[in-house]
DRENTORZA-234336 format. One line per 3 residues: their letters; for each residue z, y, x of C-alpha. Coordinates in steps of 0.02 Angstrom, whole numbers. Example, Ala and Ser with C-alpha at 12.3 -4.5 7.8 and 13.67 -1.06 7.14 Angstrom:
<nulos>
as = 390/-225/615 | 357/-53/684
</nulos>
This chain:
<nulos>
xxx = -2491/720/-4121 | -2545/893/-4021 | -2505/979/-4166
xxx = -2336/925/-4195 | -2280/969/-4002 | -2343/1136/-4036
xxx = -2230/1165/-4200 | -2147/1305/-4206 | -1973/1193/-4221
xxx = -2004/1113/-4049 | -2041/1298/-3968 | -1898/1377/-4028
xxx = -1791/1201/-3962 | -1855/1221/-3805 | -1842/1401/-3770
xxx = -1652/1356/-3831 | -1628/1239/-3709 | -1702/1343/-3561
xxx = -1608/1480/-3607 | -1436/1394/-3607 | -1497/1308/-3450
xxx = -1508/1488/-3366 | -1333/1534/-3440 | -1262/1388/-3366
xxx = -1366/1418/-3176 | -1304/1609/-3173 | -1121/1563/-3242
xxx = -1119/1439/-3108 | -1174/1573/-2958 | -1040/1709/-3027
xxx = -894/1582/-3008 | -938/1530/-2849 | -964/1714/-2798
xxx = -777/1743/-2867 | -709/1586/-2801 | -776/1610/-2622
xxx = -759/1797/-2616 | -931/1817/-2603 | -968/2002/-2529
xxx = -779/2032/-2463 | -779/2001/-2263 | -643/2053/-2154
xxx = -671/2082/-1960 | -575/1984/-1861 | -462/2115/-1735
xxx = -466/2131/-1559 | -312/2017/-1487 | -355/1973/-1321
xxx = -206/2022/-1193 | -86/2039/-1326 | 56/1946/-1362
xxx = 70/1807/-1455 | 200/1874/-1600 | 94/2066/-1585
xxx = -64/1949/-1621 | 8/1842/-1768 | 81/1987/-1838
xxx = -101/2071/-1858 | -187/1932/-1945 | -30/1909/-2057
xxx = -63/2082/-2119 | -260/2070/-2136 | -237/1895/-2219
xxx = -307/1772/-2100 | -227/1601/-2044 | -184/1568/-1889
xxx = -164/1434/-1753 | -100/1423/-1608 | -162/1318/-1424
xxx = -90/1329/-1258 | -225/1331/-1094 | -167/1276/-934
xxx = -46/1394/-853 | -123/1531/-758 | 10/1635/-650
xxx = -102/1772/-649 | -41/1826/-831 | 101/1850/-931
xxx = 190/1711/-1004 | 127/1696/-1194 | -1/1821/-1191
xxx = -161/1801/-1298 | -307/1745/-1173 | -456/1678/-1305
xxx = -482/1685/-1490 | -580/1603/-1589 | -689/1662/-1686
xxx = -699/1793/-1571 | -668/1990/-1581 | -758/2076/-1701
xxx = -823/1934/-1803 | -841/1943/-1985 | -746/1799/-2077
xxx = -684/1765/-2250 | -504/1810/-2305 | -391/1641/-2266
xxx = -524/1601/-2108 | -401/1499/-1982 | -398/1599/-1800
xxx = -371/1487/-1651 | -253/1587/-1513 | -286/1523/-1330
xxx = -107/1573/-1268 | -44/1566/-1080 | 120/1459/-1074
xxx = 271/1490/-1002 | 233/1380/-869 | 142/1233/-778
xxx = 124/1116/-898 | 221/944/-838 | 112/816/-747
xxx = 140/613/-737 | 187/532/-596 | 20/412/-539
xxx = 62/220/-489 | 50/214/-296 | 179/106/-249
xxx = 122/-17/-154 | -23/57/-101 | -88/139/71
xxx = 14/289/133 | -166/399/133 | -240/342/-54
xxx = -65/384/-128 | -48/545/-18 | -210/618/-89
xxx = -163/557/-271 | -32/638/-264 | -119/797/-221
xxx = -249/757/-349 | -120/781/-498 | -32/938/-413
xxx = 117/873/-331 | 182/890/-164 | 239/765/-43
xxx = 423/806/34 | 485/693/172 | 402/531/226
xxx = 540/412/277 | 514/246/352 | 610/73/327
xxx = 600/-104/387 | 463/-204/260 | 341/-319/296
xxx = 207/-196/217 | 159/-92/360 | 114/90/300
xxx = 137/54/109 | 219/163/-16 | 378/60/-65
xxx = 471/206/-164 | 471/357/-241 | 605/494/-251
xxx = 627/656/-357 | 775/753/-300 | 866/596/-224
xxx = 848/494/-376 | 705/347/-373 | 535/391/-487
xxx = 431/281/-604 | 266/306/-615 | 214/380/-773
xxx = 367/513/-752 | 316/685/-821 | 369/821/-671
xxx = 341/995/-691 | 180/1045/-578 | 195/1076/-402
xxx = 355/977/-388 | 394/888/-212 | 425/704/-191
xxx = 493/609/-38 | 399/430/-7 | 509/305/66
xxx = 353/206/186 | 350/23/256 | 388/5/435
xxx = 306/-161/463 | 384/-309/519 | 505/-341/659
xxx = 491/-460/787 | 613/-586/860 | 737/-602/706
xxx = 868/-743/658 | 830/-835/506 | 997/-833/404
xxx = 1099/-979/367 | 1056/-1027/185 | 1136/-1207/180
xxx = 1276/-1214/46 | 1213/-1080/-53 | 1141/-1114/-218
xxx = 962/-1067/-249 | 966/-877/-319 | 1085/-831/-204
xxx = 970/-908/-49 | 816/-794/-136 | 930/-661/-108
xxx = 980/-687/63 | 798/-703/111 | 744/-548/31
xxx = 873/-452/110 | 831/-495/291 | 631/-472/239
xxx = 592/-673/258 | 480/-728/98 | 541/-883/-11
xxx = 415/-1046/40 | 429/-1211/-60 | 584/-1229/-160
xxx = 593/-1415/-181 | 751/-1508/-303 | 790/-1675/-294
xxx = 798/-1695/-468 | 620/-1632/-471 | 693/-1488/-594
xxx = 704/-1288/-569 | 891/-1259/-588 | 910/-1105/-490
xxx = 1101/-1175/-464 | 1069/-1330/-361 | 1141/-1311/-178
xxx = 1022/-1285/-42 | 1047/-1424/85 | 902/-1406/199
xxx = 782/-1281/257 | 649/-1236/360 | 656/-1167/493
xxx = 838/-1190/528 | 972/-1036/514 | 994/-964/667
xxx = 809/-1001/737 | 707/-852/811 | 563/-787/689
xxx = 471/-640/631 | 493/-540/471 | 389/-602/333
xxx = 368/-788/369 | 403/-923/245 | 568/-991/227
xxx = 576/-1159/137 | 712/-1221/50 | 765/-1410/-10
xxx = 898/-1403/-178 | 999/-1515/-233 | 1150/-1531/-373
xxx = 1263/-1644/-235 | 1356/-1555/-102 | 1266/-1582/111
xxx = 1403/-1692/156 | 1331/-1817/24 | 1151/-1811/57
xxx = 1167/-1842/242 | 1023/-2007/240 | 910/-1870/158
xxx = 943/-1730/274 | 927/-1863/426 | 749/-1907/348
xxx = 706/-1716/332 | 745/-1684/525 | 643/-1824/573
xxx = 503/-1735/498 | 526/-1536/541 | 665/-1541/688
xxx = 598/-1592/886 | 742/-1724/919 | 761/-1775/1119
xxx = 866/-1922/1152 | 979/-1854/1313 | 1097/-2020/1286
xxx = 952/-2141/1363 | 1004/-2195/1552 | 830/-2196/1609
xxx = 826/-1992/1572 | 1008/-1990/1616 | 938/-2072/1796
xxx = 757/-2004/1797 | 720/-1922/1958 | 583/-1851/2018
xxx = 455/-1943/2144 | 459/-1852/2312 | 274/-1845/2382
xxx = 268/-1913/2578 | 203/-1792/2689 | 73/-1857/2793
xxx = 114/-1857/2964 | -4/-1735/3069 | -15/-1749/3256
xxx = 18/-1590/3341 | -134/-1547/3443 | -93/-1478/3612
xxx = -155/-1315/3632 | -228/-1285/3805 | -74/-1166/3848
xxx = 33/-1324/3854 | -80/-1416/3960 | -18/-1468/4140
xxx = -123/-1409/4266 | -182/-1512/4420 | -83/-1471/4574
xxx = -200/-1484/4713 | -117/-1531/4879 | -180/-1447/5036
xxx = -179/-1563/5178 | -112/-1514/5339 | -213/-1490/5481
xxx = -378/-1524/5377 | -553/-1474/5424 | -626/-1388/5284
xxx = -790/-1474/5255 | -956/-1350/5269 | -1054/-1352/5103
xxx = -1238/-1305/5119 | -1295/-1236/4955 | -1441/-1299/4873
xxx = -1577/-1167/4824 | -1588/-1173/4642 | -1687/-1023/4539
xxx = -1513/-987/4434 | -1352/-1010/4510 | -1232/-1122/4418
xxx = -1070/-1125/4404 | -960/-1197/4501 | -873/-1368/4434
xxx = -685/-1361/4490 | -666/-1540/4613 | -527/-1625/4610
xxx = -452/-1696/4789 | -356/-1840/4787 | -262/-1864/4949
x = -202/-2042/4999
</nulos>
């Protein structure tokens, strides 16, 4: 067995086989060294501050691709002027290597409009700010949100959000006032549903129950009662309800009596005994005037004529004391 692996056959096989085996290893290496260029660099030239078409021009004529990228816009260069390459300057590439160019545009690149309507004058203000916009003039109108962004404008035409606007452009808000006080609920009765919602939006009143008598949502039944009545004082943003129904008022006067029953204050002024009512007079007590001691009459004391006035001996007391005034009665 040994002595047939060492035959001189089976040595001369194998050295065969190694050999082509090295062929094919070395063949192998000197295509991929002529396929890849293998030894042939080229240094990629200095671009920065150039021009774009100066920069694509060069690698055109050295034999590298090329590709081209926009940065944000910096004022502080030239439009289209070569800012950063990549691989960089003096890097050594094979030939057909792509080159990025970092190019300065010709300008801001366009921003989008962010969603702040409805939102708090402040928030939108600073995301507005955020995206590099400006705010214009902040104008004010009657709404019940008080201080809420209600729209936008772009050169007196209304914005979107999501609008791309070139960078640094200036807006104008339109801003909710807030509510007013003290306002008369329109008259909505004989108008047909959508045209009540309109009505009510309009003068800043929000719809409230919207009930049909057919229990349906036809949007073109009549409105025959509502709540509060047209004409009534209320504030901006309170509820207005509405009752629909496919017949005309003048036929649904039983339901309309039943309805202000239940929401209207009625005071009968027809009954004699409010007609007659008047109302009870208190009695004054009676108070006797006290006399005051002004109004008195004094004692007139009569001095008789010819009259011996009588001698009065005065006791000897420790204090004196007053004299009593004496009446004399004269007969």
């Amino acid at each position: 067995m040994l002595k047939s692996l060492f035959h001189w056959k089976v040595l001369v096989n194998l050295l065969l086989a190694l050999g082509i085996f090295t062929a094919l290893v070395w063949l192998t290496f000197r295509w991929l060294e002529f396929h890849t260029n293998h030894g042939k660099e080229i240094v990629i030239p200095s671009l920065v501050n150039k021009s774009v078409q100066d920069a694509i021009k060069i690698l055109d004529e050295t034999g590298l691709e090329y590709k081209v990228d926009s940065l944000e816009y910096d004022p502080k260069y030239k439009s289209f002027q070569v800012l950063k390459i990549y691989p960089s300057s003096g890097s050594h590439v094979k030939d057909g290597r792509i080159v990025t160019l970092a190019v300065n545009p010709r300008y801001y690149a366009p921003v989008s409009v962010p969603d702040i309507l409805d939102r708090y004058k402040g928030l939108a203000f600073r995301q507005l700010e955020l995206v590099g916009l400006k705010i214009g003039d902040t104008i004010y109108e009657p709404s019940i949100q008080r201080d809420a962004v209600i729209r936008m404008q772009y050169n007196g035409t209304n914005l979107k959000p999501g609008t791309l606007l070139p960078k640094f452009s200036t807006i104008d808000l339109i801003i909710g006032a807030g509510p007013q006080r003290n306002i008369s609920v329109p008259n909505l009765v004989g108008l047909t549903v959508q045209e009540a919602k309109v009505v009510i939006a309009q003068n800043l009143f929000e719809v409230g129950i919207v009930e049909h008598e057919d229990g349906g949502k036809d949007e073109s039944d009549i409105v025959y009662y509502q709540d509060p009545e047209g004409g009534s004082i209320r504030d901006q943003g309170m509820q207005v309800d509405l009752w629909a129904s496919k017949k005309t008022p003048a036929e649904l006067g039983g339901k309309i009596a039943q309805l202000n029953s239940l929401y209207r204050l009625q005071v009968d002024t027809t009954s004699s005994r409010i007609n007659n009512y008047q109302p009870p007079i208190e009695k004054a007590q009676k108070t006797q005037p006290q006399p005051q001691v002004d109004d008195l009459p004094k004692p007139q004391v009569l001095k008789p004529e010819n009259s011996v006035k009588p001698k009065v001996v005065p006791e000897k007391t420790s204090a004196p004391a007053k004299p009593k005034p004496k009446k004399v009665v004269v007969e």
